[in-house]
ZAMARGU-4260 file (C-alpha; in steps of 0.2 Angstrom, whole numbers, plus 5000, padded with zeros to 4 digits):
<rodrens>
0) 5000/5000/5000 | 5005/5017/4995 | 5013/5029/5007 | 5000/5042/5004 | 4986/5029/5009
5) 4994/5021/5026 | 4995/5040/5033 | 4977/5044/5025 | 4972/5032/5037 | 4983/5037/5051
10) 4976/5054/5048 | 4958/5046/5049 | 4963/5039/5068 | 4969/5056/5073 | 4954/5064/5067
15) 4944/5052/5074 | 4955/5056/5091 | 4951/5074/5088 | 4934/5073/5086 | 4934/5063/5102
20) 4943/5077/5111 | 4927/5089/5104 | 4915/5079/5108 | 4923/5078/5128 | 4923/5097/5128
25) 4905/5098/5125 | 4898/5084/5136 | 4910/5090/5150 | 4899/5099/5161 | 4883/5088/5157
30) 4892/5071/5161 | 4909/5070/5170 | 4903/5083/5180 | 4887/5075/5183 | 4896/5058/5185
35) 4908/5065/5197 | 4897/5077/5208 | 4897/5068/5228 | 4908/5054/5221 | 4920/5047/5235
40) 4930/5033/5236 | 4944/5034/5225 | 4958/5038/5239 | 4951/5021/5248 | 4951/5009/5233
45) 4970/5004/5233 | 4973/5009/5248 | 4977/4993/5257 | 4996/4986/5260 | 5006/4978/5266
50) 5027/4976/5270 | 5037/4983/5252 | 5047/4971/5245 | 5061/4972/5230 | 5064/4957/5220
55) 5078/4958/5208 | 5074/4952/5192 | 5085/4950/5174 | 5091/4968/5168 | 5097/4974/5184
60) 5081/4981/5189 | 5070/4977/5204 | 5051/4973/5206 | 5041/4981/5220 | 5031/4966/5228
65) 5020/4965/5244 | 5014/4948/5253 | 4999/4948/5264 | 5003/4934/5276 | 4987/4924/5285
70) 4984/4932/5303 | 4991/4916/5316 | 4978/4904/5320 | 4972/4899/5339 | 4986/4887/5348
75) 5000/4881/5339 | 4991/4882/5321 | 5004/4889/5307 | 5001/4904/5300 | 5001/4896/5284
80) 4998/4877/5279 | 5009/4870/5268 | 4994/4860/5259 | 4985/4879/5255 | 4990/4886/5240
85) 4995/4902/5238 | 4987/4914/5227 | 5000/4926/5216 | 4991/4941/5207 | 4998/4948/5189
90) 4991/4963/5183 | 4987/4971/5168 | 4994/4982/5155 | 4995/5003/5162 | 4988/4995/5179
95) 4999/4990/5194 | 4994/4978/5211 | 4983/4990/5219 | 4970/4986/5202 | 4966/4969/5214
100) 4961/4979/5230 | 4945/4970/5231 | 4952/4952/5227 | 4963/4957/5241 | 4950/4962/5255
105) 4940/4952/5251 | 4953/4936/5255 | 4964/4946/5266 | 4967/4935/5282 | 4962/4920/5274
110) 4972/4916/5261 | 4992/4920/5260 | 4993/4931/5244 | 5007/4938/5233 | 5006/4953/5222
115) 5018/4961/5213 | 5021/4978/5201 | 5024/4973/5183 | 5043/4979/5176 | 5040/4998/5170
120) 5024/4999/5181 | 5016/5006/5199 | 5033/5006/5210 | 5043/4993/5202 | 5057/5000/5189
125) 5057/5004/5172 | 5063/4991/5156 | 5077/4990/5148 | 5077/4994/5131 | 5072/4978/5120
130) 5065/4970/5139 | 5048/4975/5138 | 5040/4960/5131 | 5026/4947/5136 | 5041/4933/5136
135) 5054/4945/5149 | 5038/4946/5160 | 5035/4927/5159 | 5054/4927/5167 | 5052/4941/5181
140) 5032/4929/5185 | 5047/4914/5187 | 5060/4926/5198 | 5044/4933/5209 | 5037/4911/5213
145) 5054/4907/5218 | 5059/4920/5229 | 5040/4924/5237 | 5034/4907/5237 | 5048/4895/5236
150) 5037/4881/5242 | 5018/4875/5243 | 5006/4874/5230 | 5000/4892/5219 | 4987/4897/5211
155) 4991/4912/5197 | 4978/4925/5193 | 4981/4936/5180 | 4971/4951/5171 | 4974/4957/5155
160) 4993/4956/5150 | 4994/4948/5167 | 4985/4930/5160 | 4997/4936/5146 | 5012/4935/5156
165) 5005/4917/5166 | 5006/4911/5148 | 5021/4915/5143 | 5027/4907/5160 | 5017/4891/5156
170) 5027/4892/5138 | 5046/4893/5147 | 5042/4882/5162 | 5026/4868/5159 | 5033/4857/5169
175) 5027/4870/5183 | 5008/4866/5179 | 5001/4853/5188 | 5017/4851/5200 | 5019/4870/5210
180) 5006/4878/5200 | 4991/4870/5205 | 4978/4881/5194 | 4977/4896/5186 | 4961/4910/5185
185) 4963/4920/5166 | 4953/4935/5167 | 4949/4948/5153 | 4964/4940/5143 | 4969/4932/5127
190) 4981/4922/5121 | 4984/4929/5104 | 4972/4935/5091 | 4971/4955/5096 | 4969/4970/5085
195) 4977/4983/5097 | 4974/4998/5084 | 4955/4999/5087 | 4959/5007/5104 | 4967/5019/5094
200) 4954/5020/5080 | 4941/5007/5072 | 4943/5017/5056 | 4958/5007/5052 | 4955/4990/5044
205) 4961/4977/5051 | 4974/4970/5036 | 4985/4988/5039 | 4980/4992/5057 | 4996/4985/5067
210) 5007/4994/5056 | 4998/5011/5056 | 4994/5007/5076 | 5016/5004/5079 | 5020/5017/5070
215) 5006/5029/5079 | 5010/5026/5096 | 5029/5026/5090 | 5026/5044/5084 | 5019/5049/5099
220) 5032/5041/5109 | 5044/5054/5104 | 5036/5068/5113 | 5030/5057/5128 | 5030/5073/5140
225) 5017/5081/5128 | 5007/5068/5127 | 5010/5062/5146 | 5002/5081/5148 | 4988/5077/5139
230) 4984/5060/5149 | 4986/5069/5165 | 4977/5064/5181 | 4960/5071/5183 | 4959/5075/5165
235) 4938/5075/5159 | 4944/5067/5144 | 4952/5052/5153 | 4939/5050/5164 | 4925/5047/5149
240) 4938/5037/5139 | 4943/5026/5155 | 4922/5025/5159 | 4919/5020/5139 | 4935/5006/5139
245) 4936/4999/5156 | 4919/4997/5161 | 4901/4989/5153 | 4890/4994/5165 | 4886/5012/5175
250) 4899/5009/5189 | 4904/5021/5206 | 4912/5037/5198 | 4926/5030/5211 | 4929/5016/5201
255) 4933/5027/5185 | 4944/5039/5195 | 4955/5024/5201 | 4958/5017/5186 | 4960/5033/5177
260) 4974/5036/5188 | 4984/5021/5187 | 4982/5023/5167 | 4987/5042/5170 | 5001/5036/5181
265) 5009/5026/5169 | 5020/5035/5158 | 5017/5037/5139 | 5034/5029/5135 | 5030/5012/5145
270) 5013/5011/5133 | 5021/5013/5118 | 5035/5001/5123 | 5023/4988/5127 | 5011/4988/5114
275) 5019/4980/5099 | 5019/4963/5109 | 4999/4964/5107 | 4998/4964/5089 | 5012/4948/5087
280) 5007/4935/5102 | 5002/4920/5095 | 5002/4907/5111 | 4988/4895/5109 | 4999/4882/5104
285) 5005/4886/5123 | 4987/4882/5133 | 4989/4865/5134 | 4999/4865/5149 | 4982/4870/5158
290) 4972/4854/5154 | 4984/4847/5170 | 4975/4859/5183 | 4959/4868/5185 | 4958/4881/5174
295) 4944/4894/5175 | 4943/4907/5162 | 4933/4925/5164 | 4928/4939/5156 | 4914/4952/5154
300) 4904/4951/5139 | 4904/4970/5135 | 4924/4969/5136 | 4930/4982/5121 | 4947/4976/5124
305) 4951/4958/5125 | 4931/4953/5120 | 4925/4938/5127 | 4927/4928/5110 | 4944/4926/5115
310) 4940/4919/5131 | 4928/4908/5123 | 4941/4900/5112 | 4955/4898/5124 | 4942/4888/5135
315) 4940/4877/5120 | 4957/4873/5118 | 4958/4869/5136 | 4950/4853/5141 | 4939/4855/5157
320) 4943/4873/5157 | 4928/4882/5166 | 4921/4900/5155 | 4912/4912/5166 | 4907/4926/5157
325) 4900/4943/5168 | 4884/4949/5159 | 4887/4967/5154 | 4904/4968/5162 | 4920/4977/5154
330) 4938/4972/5154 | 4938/4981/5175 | 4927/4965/5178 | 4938/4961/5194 | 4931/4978/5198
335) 4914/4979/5191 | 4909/4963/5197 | 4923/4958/5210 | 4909/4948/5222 | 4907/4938/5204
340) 4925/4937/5203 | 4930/4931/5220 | 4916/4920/5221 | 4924/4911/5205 | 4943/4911/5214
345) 4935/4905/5230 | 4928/4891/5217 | 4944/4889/5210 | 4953/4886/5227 | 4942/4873/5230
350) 4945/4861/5215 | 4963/4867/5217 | 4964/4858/5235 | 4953/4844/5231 | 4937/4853/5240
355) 4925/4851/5226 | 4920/4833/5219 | 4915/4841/5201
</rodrens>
């Protein structure tokens, strides 16, 4: 395709980004501030920790990690018994660990859980150039199990790019699945198959979107101060596109906020050096190592990001795989329906440990 055409349609997604802009401005005072008049909440979500700890991974960077430990039982009962599993949370792409705050209340003091800040996100350190990939972040997923939970069984749950990064661990290590991994929640996810360049535009067919999409977000990646300016925290414009993208359903103005400033908060840079592994992963081949444990699969059906058909056909490469889809959820279903979602972990735990007969 001509040169002349491939920027015709890049113009098209930056018109189409301009027009969004406009049509922010004027439904400004009639929704976002309507959506955001009395809200409360945002400071809260997030808010719970525990003890920081630095994991040093390949690149000579470190990750920022925190364990909640189980409070110690009555009488000479262990904090934590070696036969419970231990549930590690990976997160998602421009998210960091606070993004499972109500995955974490709701199992605080019950389960001993792991949770960690992807490389170039929340507190942990930024890439090296060439280390921002879904395979490096399959490596750090290794180095973070063997220094946080050398021993006892594990149960990973990722979201987004974080099922991503459990695949790509499953690819290096299978022989982890079904001897320390003893099942795996995939939420939101995929394991190849995306179009990334309708987040930037669905304007751009499909058969030249990654190239125009790379080389967009590239672009921009040269002025990332400029555009981090544009993407600041409070921002109207965020908030409507983080309330379009993130969630299905009318959710807590709260809600929105938090996400919108863990999106906010990652800088522009880290995007761009991220999403070129969207358009080229191709690991299906990868999901059998989960027919050896439970497997439960989840997403919302009104996910604009990782759509449910992708959960729909990893669960039919997975034998005994269990799909749960959220009615009219987004791809924030671990926020939008987190009692769904730990209900579906609390399930998973129980097959895990041999609890359920089905």
């Amino acid at each position: 395709m001509r040169k002349g055409r491939l920027l015709g349609l890049a113009a098209a997604g930056v018109g189409t980004a301009a027009a969004a802009v406009a049509t922010g401005i004027v439904v400004e005072r009639r929704i976002v501030k309507a959506r955001r008049k009395g809200a409360r909440g945002a400071d809260e979500l997030g808010g719970l920790r525990s003890e920081p700890r630095r994991i040093a991974v390949e690149g000579g960077i470190t990750l920022h990690a925190e364990v909640d430990e189980i409070a110690p039982y009555e009488g000479e009962h262990l904090k934590h018994r070696p036969d419970e599993a231990t549930l590690v949370f990976v997160h998602g792409y421009a998210l960091n660990l606070d993004c499972w705050h109500f995955q974490r209340l709701g199992f605080r003091g019950k389960r001993r859980m792991v949770f960690f800040d992807q490389r170039s996100h929340g507190r942990s350190d930024p890439a090296g150039h060439g280390d921002a990939t879904i395979e490096q972040l399959g490596r750090d997923l290794k180095v973070v199990l063997d220094e946080l939970v050398p021993t006892g069984p594990v149960v990973l749950v990722g979201h987004s790019m974080g099922g991503m990064t459990i695949i790509a661990l499953a690819e290096q290590h299978p022989e982890l699945f079904g001897d320390r991994v003893v099942g795996t929640a995939l939420i939101s996810t995929t394991a190849g198959g995306l179009h990334p360049h309708r987040m930037i535009s669905s304007l751009i067919p499909d058969a030249v979107g990654g190239g125009v999409g790379n080389r967009l977000m590239a672009a921009l990646a040269r002025a990332p101060e400029l555009v981090d300016s544009a993407r600041r925290t409070g921002s109207n414009i965020g908030f409507l596109v983080t309330d379009r993208f993130a969630f299905g359903d009318d959710v807590p103005a709260s809600y929105v906020e938090f996400v919108d400033e863990m999106l906010a908060g990652t800088p522009f840079k880290v995007l761009a050096e991220f999403f070129p592994n969207f358009e080229t992963l191709d690991k299906y081949a990868v999901l059998d190592a989960f027919e050896r444990i439970p497997t439960t699969i989840l997403c919302g059906t009104k996910d604009l990001l990782t759509s449910v058909g992708h959960s729909r056909k990893m669960a039919e490469r997975i034998p005994g795989a269990r799909l749960v889809e959220a009615t009219g959820a987004g791809h924030m279903v671990i926020l939008e329906r987190f009692e769904k979602v730990n209900a579906v972990l609390q399930e998973l735990l129980d097959r895990a440990e041999g609890r359920d007969a089905a």
